[in-house]
Structure formats: C-alpha cells, structure tokens
C-alpha positions in Angstrom: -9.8 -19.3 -8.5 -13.3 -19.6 -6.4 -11.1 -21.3 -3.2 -8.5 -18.4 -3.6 -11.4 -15.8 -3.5 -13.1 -18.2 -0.5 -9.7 -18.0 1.2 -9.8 -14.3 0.9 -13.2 -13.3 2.0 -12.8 -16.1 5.2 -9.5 -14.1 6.3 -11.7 -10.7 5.9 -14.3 -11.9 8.9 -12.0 -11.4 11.6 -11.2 -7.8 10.3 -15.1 -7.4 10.0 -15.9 -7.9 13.9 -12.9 -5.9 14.9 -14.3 -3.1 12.6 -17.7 -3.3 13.6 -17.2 -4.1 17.7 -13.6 -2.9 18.4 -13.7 0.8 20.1 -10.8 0.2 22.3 -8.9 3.0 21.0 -9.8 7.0 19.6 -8.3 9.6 18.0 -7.0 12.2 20.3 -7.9 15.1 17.6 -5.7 17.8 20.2 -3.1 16.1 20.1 -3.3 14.9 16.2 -3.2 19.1 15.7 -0.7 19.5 18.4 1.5 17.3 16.4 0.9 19.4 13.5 1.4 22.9 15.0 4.5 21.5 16.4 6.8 20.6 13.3 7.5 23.3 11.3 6.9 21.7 8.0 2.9 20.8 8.9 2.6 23.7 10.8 -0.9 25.2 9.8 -1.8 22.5 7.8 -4.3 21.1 10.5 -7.1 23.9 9.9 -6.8 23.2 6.2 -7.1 19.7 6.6 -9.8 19.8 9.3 -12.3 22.2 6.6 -11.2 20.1 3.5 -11.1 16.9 4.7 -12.8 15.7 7.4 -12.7 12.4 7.6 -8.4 11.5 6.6 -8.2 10.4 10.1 -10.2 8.0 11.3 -11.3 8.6 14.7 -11.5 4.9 15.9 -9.3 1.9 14.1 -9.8 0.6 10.6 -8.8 -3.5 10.6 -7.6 -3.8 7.1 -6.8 -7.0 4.8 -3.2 -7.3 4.3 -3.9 -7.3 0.5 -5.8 -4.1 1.0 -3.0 -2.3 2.5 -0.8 -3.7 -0.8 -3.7 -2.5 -3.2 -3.5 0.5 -1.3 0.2 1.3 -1.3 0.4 0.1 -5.5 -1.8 3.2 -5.9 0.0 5.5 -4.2 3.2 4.7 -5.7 1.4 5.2 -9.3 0.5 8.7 -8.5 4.0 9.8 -6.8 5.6 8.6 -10.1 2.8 10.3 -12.1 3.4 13.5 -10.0 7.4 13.0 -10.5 7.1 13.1 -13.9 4.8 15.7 -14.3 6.8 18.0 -12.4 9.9 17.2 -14.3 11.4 19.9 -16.2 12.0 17.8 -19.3 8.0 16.3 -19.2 6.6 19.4 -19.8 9.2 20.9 -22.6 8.1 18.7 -25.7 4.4 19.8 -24.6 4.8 24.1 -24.3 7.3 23.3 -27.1 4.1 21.7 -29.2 1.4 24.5 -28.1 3.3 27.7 -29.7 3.5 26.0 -32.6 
C-alpha cells in the first residue's frame, strides 16, 4: 500500500515542475470566444461563461496525473447518468404521483 502511494506521488513530481515552470503555451481568450460565436449551438454562451465562470479555462496548461484525469472522468460520468435519470419521464412519475396524494 505505502510503495503504491510512494509510486504515485514520485510520478506526480514531474507534473509539479511542468505546472509550476512550464509557460510555453496561453490561452488565446479571442479566439476561445471566436470559437464559441462561431457554432451555432455555443453561440452566446461565451459572455455567460466569461461572468459565471471565470476560471473553466485555464489560461496556461494544467500537467495532470493520469489517475487524475480517470478520477476525473468517473465523476463526470456519475452526474450524466444522475442527470439522465432525472430527466427521464418515468423518474419523476412515482414522485408527482406520491406528492398529490
């Protein structure tokens, strides 16, 4: 268990240094919300975005752990099925169905 955890933080000091001294690359915010405006489905979207949440996009890179990245992508997977379901026609019946009576 301790060498497994060793293993782990060792492969996270590489990630560390790029973090902390890699500014090789930036956002280009005009064209991030040119990208936006430009497809009809996120049209707008970039204003609301910008005011609500600032910091989504990262404006220099973010050197992640593999495992972090899997961690990551288990949560967001939870909460599209938890969204599925509650938007599913035959989740909410039994519940309205429950509250009139």
């Amino acid at each position: 268990m301790h060498f497994k955890r060793a293993q782990r933080l060792s492969s996270l000091a590489p990630l560390d240094s790029l973090n902390r001294d890699c500014f090789c690359i930036t956002l280009d915010a005009d064209e991030l919300k040119r990208q936006f405006e430009t497809d009809v489905e996120t049209a707008g979207l970039y204003p609301l975005i910008a005011e609500q949440c600032p910091h989504l996009f990262a404006t220099t890179p973010v050197f992640i752990a593999r495992h972090h990245l899997q961690s990551m992508a288990e949560v967001v997977r939870a909460v599209e099925v938890v969204v599925a379901a509650l938007a599913a026609p035959s989740y909410e019946g039994p519940f309205l169905i429950q509250g009139t009576g």
